[in-house]
DRENBA-220896 format. One record per residue: residue in three letters; x, y, z of N, C-alpha, C in turn; residue number from 0. Coordinates in steps of 0.1 Angstrom, whole numbers, plus 5000, padded with zeros to 4 digits. Example, Ala and Ser with C-alpha at 12.3 -4.5 7.8 and 13.67 -1.06 7.14 Angstrom:
// DRENBA-220896
<ala,<5132,4943,5078>,<5123,4955,5078>,<5132,4967,5078>,0>;
<ser,<5128,4978,5071>,<5137,4989,5071>,<5129,5000,5079>,1>;
// end
This chain:
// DRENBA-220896
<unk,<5009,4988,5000>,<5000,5000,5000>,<5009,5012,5000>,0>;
<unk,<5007,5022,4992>,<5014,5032,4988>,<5007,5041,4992>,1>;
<unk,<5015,5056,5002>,<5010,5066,5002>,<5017,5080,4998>,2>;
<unk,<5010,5088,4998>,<5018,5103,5000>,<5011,5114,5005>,3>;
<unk,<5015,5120,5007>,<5013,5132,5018>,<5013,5145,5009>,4>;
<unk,<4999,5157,5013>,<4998,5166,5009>,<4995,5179,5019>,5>;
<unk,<5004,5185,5019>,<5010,5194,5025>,<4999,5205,5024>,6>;
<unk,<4989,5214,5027>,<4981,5223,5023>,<4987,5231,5032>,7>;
<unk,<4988,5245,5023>,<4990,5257,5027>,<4984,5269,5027>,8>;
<unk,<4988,5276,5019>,<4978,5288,5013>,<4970,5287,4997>,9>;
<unk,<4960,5271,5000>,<4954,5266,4989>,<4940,5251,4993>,10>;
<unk,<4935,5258,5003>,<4926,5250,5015>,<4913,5244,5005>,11>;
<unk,<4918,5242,4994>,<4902,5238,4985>,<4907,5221,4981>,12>;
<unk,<4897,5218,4975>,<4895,5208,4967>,<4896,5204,4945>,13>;
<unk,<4885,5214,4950>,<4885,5220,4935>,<4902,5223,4929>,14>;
<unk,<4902,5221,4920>,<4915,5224,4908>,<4925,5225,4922>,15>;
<unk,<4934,5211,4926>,<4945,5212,4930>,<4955,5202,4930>,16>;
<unk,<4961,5210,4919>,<4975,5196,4912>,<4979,5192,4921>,17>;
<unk,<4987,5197,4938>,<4992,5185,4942>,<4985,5170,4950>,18>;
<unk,<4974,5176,4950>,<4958,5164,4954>,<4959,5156,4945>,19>;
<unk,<4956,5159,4930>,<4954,5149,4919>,<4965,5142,4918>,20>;
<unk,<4978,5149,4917>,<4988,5142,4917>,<4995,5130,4931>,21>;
<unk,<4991,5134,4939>,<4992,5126,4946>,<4982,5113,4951>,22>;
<unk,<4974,5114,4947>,<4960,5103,4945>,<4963,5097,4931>,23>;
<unk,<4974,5104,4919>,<4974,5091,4912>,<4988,5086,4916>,24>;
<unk,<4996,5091,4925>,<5008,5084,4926>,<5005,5074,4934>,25>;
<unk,<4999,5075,4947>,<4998,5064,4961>,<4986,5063,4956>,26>;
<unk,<4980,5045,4963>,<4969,5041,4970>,<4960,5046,4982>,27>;
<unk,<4972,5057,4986>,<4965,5066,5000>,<4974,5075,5005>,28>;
<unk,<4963,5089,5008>,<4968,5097,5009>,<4966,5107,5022>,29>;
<unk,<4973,5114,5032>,<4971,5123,5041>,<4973,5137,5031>,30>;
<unk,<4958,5141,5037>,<4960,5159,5033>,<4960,5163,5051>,31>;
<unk,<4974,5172,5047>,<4983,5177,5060>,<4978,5191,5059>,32>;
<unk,<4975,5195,5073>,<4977,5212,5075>,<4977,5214,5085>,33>;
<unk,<4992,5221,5086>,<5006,5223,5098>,<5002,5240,5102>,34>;
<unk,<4995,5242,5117>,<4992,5252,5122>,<5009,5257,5131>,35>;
<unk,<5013,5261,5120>,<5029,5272,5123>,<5032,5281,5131>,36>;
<unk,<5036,5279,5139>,<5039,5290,5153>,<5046,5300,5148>,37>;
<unk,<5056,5299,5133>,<5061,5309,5130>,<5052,5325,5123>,38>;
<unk,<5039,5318,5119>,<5030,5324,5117>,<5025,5336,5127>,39>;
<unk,<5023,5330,5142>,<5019,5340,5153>,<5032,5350,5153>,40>;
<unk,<5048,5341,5155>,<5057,5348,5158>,<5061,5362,5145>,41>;
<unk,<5053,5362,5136>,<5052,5374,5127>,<5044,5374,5128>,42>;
<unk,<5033,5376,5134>,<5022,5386,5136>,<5006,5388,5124>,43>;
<unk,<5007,5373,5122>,<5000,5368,5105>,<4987,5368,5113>,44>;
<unk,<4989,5361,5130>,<4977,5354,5129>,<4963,5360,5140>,45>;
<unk,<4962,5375,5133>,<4949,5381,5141>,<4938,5376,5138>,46>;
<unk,<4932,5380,5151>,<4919,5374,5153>,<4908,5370,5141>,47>;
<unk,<4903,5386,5132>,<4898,5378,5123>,<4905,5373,5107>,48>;
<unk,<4919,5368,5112>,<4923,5364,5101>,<4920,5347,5107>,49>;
<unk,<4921,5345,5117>,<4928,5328,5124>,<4910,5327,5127>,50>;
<unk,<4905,5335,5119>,<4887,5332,5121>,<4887,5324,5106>,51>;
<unk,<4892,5333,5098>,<4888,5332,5087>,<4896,5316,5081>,52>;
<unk,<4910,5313,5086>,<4916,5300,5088>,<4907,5293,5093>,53>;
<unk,<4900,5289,5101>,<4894,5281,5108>,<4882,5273,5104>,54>;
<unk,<4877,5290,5097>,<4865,5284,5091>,<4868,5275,5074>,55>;
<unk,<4879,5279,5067>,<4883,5271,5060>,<4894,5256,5065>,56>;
<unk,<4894,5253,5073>,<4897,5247,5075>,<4889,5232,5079>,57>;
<unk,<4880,5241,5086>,<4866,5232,5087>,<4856,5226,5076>,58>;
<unk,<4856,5233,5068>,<4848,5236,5057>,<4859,5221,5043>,59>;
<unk,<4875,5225,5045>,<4878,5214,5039>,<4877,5200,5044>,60>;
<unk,<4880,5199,5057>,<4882,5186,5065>,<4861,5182,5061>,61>;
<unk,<4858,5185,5062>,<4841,5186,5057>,<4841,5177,5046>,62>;
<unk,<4846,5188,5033>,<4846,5184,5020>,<4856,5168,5018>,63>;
<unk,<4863,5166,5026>,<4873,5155,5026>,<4865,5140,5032>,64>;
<unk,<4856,5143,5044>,<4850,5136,5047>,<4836,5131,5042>,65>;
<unk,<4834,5140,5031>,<4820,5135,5024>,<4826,5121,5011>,66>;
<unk,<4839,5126,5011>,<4849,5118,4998>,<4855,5109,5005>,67>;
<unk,<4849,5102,5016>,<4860,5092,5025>,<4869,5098,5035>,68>;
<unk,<4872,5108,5032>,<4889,5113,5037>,<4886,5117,5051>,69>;
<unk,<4896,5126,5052>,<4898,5137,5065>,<4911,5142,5064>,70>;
<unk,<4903,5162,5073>,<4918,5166,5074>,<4929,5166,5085>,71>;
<unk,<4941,5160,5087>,<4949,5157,5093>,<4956,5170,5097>,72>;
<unk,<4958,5177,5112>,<4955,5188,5120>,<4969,5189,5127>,73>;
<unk,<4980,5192,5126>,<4992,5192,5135>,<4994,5210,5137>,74>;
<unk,<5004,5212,5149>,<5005,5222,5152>,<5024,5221,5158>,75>;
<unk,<5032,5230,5149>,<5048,5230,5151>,<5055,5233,5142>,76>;
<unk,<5062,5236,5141>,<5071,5238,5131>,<5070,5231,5116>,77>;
<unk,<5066,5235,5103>,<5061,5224,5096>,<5070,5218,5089>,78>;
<unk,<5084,5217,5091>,<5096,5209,5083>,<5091,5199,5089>,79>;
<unk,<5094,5202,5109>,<5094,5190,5118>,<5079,5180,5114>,80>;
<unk,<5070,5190,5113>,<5055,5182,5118>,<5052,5174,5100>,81>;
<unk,<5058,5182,5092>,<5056,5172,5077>,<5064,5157,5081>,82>;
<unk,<5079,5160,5083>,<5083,5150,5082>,<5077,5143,5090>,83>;
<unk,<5074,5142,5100>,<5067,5131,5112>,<5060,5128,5107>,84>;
<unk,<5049,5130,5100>,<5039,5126,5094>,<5045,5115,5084>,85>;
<unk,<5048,5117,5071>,<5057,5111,5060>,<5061,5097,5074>,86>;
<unk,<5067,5102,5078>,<5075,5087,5086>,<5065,5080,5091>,87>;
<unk,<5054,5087,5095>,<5045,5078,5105>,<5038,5069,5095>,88>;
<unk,<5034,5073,5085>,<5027,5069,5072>,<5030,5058,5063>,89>;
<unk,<5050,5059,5067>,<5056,5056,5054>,<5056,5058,5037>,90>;
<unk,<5049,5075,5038>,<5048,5080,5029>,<5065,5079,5017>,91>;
<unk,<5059,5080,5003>,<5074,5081,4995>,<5076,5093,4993>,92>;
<unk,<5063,5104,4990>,<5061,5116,4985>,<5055,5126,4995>,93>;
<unk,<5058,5137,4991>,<5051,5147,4999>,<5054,5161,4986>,94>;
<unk,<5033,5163,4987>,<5032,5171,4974>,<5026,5184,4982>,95>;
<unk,<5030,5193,4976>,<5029,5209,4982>,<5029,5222,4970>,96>;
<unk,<5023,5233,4973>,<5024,5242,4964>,<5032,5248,4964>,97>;
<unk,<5035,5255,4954>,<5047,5263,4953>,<5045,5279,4958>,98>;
<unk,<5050,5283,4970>,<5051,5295,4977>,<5059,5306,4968>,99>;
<unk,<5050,5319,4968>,<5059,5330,4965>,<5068,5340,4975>,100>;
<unk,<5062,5339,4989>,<5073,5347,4997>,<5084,5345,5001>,101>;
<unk,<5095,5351,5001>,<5104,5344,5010>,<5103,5336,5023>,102>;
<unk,<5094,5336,5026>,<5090,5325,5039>,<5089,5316,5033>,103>;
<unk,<5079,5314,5028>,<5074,5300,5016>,<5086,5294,5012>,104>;
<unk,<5096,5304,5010>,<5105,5296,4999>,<5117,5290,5006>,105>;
<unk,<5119,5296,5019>,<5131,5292,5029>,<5121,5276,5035>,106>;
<unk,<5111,5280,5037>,<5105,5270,5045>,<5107,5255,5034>,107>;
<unk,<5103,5260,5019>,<5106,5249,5009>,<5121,5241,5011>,108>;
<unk,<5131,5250,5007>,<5142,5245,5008>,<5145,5236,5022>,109>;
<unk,<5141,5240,5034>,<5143,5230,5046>,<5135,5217,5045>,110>;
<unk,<5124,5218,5039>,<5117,5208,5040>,<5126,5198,5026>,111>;
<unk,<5124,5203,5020>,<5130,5189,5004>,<5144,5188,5009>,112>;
<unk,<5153,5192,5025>,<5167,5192,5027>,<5162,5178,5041>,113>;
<unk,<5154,5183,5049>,<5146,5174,5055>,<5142,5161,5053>,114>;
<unk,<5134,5161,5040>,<5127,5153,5036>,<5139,5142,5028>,115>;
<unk,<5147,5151,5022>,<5156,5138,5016>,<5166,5133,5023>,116>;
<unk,<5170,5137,5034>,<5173,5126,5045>,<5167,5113,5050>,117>;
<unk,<5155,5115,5046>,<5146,5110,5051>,<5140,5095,5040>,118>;
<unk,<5149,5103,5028>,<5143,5093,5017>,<5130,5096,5011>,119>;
<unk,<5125,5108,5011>,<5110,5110,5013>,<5112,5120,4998>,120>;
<unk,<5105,5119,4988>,<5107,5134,4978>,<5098,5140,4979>,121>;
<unk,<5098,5156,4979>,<5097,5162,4978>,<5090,5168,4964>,122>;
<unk,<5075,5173,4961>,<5070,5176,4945>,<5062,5190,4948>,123>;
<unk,<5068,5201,4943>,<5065,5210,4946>,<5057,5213,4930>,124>;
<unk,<5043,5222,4935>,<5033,5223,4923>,<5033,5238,4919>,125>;
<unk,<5038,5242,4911>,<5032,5257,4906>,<5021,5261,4897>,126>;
<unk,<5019,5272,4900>,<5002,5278,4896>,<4992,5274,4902>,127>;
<unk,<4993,5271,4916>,<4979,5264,4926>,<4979,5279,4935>,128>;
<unk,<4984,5285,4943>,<4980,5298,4945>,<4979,5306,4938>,129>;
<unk,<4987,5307,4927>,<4986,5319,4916>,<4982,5315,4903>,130>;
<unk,<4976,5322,4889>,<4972,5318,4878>,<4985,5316,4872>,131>;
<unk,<4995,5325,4877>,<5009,5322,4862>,<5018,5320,4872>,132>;
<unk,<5029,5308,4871>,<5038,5304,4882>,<5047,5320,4880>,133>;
<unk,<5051,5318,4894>,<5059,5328,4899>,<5074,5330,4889>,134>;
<unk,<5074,5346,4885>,<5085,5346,4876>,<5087,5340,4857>,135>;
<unk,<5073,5339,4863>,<5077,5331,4845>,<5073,5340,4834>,136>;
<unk,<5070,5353,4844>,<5062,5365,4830>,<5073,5377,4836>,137>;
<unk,<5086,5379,4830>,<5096,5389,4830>,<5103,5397,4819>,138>;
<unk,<5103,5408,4816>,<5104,5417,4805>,<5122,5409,4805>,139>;
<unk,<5125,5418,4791>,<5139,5412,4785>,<5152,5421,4795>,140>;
<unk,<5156,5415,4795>,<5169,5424,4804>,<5168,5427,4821>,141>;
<unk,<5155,5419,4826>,<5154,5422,4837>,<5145,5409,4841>,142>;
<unk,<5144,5409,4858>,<5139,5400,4866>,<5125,5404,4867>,143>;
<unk,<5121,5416,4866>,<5106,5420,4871>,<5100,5434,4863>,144>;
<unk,<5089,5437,4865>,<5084,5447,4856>,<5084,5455,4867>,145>;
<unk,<5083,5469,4861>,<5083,5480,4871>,<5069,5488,4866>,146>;
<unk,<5064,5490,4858>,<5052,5491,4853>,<5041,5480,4851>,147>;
<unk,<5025,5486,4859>,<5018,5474,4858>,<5014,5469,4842>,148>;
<unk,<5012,5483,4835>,<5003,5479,4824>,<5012,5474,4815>,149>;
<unk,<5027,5470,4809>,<5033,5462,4803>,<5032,5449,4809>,150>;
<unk,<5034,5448,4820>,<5032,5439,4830>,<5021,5427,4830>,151>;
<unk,<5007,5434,4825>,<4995,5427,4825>,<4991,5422,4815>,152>;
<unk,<4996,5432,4803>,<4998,5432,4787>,<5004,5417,4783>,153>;
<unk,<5017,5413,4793>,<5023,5400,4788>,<5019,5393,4795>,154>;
<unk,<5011,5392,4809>,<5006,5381,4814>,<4995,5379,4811>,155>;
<unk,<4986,5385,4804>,<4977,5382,4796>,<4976,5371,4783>,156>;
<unk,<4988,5369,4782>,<4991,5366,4767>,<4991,5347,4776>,157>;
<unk,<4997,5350,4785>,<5005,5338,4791>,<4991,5326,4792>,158>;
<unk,<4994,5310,4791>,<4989,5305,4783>,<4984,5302,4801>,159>;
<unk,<4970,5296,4803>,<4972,5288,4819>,<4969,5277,4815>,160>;
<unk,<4976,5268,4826>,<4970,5254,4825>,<4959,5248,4828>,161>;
<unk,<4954,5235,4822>,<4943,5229,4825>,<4935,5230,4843>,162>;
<unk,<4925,5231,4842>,<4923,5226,4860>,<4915,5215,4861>,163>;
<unk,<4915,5212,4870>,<4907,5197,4876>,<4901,5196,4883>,164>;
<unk,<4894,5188,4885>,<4878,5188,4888>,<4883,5185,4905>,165>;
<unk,<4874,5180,4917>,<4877,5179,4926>,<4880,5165,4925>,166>;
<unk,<4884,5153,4938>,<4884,5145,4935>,<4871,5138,4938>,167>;
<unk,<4866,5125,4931>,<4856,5117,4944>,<4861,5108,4956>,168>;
<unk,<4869,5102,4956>,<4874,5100,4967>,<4889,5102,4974>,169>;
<unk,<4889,5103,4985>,<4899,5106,4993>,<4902,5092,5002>,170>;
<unk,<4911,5080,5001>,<4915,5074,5013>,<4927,5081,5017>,171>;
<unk,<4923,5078,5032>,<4932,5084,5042>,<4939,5074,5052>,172>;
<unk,<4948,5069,5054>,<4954,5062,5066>,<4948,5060,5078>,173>;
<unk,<4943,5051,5082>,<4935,5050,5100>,<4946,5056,5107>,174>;
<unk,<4956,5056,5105>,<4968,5053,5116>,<4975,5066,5119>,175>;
<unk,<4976,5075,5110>,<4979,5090,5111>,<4970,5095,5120>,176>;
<unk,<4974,5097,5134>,<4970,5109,5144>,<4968,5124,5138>,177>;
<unk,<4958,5129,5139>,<4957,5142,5141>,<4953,5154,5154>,178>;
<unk,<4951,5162,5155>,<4944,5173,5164>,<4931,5176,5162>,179>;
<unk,<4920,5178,5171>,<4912,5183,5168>,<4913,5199,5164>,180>;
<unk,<4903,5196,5157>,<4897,5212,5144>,<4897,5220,5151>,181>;
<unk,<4901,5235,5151>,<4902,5249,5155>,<4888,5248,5151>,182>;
<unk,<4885,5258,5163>,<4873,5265,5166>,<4871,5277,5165>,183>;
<unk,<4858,5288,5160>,<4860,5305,5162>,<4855,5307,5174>,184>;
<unk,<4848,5296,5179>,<4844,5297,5196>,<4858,5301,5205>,185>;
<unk,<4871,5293,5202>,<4883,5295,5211>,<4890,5311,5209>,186>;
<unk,<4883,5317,5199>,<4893,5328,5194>,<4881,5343,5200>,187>;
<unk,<4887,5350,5200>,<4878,5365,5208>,<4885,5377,5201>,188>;
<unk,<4879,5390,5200>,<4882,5399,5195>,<4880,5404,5178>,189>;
<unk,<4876,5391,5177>,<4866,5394,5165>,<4856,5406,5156>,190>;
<unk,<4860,5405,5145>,<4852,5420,5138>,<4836,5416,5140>,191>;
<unk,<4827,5423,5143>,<4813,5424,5138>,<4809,5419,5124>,192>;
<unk,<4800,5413,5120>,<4799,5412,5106>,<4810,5403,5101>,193>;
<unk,<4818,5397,5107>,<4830,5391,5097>,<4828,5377,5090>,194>;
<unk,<4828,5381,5077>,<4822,5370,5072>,<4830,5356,5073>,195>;
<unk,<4822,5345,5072>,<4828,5332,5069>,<4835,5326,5060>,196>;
<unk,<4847,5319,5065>,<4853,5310,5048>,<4853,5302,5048>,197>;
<unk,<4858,5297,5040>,<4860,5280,5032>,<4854,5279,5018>,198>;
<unk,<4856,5270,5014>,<4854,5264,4996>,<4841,5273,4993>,199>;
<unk,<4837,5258,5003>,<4819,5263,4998>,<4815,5274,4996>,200>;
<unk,<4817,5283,5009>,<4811,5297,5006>,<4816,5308,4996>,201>;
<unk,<4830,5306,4990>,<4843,5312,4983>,<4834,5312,4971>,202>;
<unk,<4830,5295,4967>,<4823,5292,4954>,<4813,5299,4951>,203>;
<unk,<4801,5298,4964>,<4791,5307,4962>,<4796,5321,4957>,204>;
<unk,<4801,5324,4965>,<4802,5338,4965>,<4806,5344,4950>,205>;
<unk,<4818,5333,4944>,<4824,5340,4931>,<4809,5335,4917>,206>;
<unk,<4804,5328,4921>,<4791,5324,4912>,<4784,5334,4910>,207>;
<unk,<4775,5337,4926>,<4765,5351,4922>,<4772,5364,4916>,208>;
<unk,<4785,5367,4922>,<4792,5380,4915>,<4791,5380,4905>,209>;
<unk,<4796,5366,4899>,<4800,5366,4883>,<4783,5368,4874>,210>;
<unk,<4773,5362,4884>,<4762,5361,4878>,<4757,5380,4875>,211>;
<unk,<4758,5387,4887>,<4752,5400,4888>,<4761,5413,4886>,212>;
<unk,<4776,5413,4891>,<4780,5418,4891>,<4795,5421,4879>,213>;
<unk,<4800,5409,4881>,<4812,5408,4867>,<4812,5420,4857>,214>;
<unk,<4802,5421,4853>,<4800,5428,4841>,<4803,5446,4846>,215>;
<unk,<4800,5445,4854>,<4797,5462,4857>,<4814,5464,4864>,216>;
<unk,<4820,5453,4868>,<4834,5460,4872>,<4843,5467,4865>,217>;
<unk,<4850,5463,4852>,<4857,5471,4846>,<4848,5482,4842>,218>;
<unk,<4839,5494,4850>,<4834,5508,4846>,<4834,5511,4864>,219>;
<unk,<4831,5499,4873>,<4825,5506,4883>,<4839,5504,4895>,220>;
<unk,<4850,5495,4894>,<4860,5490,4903>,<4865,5500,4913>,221>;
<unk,<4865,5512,4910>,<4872,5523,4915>,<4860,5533,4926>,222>;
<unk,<4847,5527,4924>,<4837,5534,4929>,<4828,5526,4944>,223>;
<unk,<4836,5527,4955>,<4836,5523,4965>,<4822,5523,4970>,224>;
<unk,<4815,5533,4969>,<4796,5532,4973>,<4790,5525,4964>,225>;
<unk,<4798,5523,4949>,<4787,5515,4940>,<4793,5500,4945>,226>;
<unk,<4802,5492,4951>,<4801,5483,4958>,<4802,5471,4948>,227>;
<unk,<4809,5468,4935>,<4808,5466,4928>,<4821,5450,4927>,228>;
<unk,<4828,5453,4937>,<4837,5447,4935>,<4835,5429,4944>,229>;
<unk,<4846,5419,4942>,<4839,5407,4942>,<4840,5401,4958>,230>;
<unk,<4850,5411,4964>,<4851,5403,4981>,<4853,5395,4980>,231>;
<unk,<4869,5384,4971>,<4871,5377,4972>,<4883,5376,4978>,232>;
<unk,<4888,5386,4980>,<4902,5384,4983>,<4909,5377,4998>,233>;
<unk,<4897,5377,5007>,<4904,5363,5016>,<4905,5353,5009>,234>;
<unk,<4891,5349,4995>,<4895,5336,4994>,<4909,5329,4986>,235>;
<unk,<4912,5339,4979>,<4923,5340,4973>,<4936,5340,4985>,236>;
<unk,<4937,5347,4994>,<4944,5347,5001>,<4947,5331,5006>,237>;
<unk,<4937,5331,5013>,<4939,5316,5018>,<4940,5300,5009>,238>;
<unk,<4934,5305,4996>,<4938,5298,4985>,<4921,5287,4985>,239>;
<unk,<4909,5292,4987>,<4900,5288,4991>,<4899,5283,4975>,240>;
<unk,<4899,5291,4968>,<4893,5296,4952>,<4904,5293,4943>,241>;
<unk,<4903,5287,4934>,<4918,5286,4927>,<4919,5299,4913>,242>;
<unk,<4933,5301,4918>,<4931,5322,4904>,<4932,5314,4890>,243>;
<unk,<4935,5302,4891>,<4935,5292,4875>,<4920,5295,4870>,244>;
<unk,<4908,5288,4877>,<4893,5284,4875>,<4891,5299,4876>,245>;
<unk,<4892,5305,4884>,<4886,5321,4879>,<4889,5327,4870>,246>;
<unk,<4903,5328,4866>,<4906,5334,4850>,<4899,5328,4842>,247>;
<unk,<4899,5315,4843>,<4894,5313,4829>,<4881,5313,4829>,248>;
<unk,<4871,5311,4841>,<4855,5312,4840>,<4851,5328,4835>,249>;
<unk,<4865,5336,4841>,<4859,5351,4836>,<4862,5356,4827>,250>;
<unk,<4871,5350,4819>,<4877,5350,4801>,<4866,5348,4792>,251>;
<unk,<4860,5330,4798>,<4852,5327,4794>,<4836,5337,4794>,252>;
<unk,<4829,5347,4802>,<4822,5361,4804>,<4825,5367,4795>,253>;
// end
């Protein structure tokens, strides 16, 4: 019995996500991992209603995993430490993850595939699962980055995106992989009024009716804050609820 491990980060969906697919056709079974990082509090990431807004996607995927057989598997430490432990406990071969653009992301990358191959374990890092065009691959000639947006948008426009994928139907998961129980917004206080809920589900809703009522009127109305016009998606992008692949192209397709 063959497994591998999927690392989720800033990409808490189901819908369109290569290292899921890919790792359900490499193993017989799979843990989807999501490592609650202390280095996150220790920079100051994780206010109240942002670790609301985590929570409720987090719930919302372990949900969506459990209607497909699965579950989400809950650790809290350092995530080189708490991936590899996992992988070992599993006897995983693989461990599949998206590809980070911060320098956090990307320090954190290199320890884990230094980690991981000690360990015998590989390491498959996925690009274009948080972002529509992998990082760096749209750069004017003679330079690393554009300093102007509108040349800038002009060639990422052109840039071709890849296929997406459907969710999966099922998810096996290992009996034997320990997890934590699920964060709660009950444990957390200081919370905004009105702050709305996340995860998949609601991300989906939400980009459907826009696109149904609203889409059309933003390139005239974007800039006009009382006309209200814009799609309030940007947690779910943030958190990676929504994938920016399936939205370019459902809004290309408009």
């Amino acid at each position: 019995m063959t497994v591998a491990v999927v690392l989720f980060t800033s990409d808490l969906r189901l819908h369109d996500h290569p290292p899921l697919r890919a790792a359900l056709a490499a193993a017989d079974e799979v843990v989807p991992l999501f490592v609650r990082d202390p280095g996150v509090h220790a920079a100051g990431f994780d206010a109240p209603n942002r670790a609301a807004f985590l929570t409720d996607c987090l719930r919302d995927l372990d949900a969506s995993l459990r209607r497909r057989g699965g579950r989400l598997v809950v650790r809290t430490g350092p995530v080189v430490r708490e991936a590899g432990a996992v992988a070992a406990e599993c006897g995983a071969a693989e461990v599949h993850t998206a590809a980070g653009v911060s320098g956090y992301a990307q320090r954190r990358e290199e320890r884990l595939r230094e980690d991981l191959g000690r360990r015998g374990v590989a390491l498959r890092v996925h690009d274009a699962v948080i972002t529509a065009v992998a990082a760096g691959a749209v750069t004017p000639a003679g330079s690393d980055h554009y300093a102007v947006f509108t040349p800038y948008f002009r060639r990422w426009s052109q840039e071709r995106l890849r296929e997406t994928c459907p969710a999966p139907r099922t998810v096996r998961v290992p009996g034997a992989v320990r997890g934590e129980p699920l964060p709660s917004r009950d444990e957390l206080s200081g919370l905004s009024p009105g702050l709305p809920a996340g995860g998949e589900t609601l991300g989906r809703e939400r980009f459907a009716r826009w696109a149904r009522s609203r889409m059309a009127e933003y390139e005239e109305g974007h800039d006009d804050l009382a006309g209200d016009v814009t799609s309030r998606l940007s947690p779910h992008l943030h958190f990676g609820t929504l994938s920016p692949v399936e939205l370019v192209q459902r809004a290309r397709a408009r």
